[in-house]
PyMOL CGO cylinders between C-alpha atoms (Angstrom):
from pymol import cmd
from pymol.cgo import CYLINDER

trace = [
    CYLINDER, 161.51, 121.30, 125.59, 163.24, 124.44, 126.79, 0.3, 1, 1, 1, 1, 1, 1,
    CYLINDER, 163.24, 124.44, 126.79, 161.86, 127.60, 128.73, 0.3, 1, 1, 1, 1, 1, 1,
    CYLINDER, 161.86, 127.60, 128.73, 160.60, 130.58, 127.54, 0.3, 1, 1, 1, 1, 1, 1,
    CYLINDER, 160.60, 130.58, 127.54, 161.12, 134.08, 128.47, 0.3, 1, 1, 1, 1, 1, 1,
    CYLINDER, 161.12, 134.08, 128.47, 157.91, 136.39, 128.05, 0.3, 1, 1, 1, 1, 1, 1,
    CYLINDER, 157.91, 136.39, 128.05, 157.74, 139.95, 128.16, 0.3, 1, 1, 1, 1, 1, 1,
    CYLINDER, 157.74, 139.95, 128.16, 154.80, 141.82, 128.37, 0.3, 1, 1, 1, 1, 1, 1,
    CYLINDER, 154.80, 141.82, 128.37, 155.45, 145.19, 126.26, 0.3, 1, 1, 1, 1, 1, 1,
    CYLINDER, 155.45, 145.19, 126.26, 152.13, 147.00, 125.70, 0.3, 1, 1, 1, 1, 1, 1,
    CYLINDER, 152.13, 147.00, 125.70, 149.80, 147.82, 128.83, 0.3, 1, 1, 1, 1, 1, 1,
    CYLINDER, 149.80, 147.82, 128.83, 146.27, 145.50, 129.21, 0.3, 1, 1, 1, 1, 1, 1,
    CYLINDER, 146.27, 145.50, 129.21, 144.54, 148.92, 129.45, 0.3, 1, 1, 1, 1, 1, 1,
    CYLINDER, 144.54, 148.92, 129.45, 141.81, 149.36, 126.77, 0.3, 1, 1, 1, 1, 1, 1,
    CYLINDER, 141.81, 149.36, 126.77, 142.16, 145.10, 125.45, 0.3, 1, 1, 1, 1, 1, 1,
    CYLINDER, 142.16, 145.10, 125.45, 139.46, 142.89, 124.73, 0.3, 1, 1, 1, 1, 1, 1,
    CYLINDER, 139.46, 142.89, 124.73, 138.50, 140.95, 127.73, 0.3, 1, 1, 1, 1, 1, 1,
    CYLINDER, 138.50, 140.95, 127.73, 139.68, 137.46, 126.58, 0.3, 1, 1, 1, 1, 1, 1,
    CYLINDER, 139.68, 137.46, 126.58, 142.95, 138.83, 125.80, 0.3, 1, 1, 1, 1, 1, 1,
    CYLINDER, 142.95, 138.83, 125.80, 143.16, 140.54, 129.13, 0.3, 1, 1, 1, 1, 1, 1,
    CYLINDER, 143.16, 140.54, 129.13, 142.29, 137.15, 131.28, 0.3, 1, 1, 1, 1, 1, 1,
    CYLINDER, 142.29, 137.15, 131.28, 145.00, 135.41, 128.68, 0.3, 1, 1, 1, 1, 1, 1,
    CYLINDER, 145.00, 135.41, 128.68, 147.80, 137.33, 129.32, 0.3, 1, 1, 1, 1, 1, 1,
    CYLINDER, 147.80, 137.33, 129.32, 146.73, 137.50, 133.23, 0.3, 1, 1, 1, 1, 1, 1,
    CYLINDER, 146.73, 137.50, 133.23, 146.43, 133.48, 133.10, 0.3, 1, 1, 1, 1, 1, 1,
    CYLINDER, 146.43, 133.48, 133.10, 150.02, 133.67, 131.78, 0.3, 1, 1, 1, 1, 1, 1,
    CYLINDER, 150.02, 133.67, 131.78, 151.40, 135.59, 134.94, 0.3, 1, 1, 1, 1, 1, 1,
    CYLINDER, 151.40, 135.59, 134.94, 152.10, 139.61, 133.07, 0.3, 1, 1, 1, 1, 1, 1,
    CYLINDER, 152.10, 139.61, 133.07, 150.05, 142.13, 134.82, 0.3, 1, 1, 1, 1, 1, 1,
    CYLINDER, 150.05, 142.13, 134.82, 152.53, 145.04, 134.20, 0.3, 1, 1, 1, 1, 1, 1,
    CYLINDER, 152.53, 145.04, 134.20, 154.15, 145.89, 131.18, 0.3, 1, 1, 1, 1, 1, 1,
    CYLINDER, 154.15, 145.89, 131.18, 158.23, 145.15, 130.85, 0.3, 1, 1, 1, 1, 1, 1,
    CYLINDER, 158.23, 145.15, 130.85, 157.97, 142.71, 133.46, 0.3, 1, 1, 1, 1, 1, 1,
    CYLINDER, 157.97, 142.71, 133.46, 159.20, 139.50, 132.36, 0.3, 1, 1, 1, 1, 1, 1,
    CYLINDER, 159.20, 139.50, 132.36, 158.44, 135.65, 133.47, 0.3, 1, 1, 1, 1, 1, 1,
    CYLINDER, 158.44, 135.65, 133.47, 159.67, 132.17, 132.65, 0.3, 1, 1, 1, 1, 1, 1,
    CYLINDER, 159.67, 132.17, 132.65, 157.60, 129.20, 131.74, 0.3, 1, 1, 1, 1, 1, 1,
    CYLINDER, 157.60, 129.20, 131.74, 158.01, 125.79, 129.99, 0.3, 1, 1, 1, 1, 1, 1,
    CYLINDER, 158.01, 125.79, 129.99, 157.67, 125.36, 126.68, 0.3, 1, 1, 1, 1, 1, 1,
    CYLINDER, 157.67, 125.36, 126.68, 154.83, 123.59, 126.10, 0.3, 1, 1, 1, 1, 1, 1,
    CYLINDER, 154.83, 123.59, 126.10, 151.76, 123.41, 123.40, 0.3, 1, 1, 1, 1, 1, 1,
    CYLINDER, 151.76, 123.41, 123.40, 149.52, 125.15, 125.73, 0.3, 1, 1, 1, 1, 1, 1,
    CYLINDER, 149.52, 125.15, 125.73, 151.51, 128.05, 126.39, 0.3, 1, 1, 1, 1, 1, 1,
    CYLINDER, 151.51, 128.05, 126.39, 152.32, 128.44, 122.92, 0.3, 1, 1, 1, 1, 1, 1,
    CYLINDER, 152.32, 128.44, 122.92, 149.01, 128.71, 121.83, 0.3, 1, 1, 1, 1, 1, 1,
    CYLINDER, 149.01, 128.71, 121.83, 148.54, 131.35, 124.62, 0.3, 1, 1, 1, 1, 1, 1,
    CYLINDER, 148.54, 131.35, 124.62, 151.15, 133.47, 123.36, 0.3, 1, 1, 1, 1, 1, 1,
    CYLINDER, 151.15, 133.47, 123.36, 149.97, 132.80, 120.24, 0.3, 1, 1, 1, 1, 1, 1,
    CYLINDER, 149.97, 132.80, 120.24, 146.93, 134.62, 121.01, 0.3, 1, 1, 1, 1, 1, 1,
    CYLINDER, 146.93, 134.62, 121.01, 148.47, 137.67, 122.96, 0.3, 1, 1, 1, 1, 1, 1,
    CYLINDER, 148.47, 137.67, 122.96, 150.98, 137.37, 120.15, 0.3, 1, 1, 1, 1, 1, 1,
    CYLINDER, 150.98, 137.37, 120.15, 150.72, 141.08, 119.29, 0.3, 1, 1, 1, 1, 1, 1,
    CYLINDER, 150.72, 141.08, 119.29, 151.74, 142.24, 122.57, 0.3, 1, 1, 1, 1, 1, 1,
    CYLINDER, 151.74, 142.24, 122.57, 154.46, 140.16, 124.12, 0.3, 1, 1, 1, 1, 1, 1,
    CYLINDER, 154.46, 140.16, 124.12, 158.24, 139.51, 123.45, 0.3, 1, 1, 1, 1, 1, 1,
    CYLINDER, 158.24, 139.51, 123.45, 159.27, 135.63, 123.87, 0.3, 1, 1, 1, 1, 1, 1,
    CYLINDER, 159.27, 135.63, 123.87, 162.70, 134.34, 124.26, 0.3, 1, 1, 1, 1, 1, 1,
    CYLINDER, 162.70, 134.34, 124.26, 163.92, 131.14, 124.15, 0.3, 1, 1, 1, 1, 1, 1,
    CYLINDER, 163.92, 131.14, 124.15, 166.44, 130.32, 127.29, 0.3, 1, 1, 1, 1, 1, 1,
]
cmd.load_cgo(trace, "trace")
């Protein structure tokens, strides 16, 4: 398993709470800033939910 760019391209203002604590537990708290994290089941299913409002890469 690879790493995965994520990019965080709408703000958190205004989101449901879950969604919110999600993307927070995934490391974006400001839009267009990016991280890196392993590719794993977990954090898919993270992104999965926040799917709507992130851009993932594959490195």
């Amino acid at each position: 398993m690879g790493d995965l760019k994520i990019t965080l391209t709408r703000s958190l203002i205004g989101q449901k709470p879950s969604i919110r604590k999600t993307a927070i537990a995934l490391g974006l708290k400001r839009p267009n800033k990016s991280i890196i994290r392993k590719d794993t089941p977990y954090i898919r299913g993270m992104i999965r939910k926040v799917s709507f409002m992130v851009k993932v890469e594959e490195l």
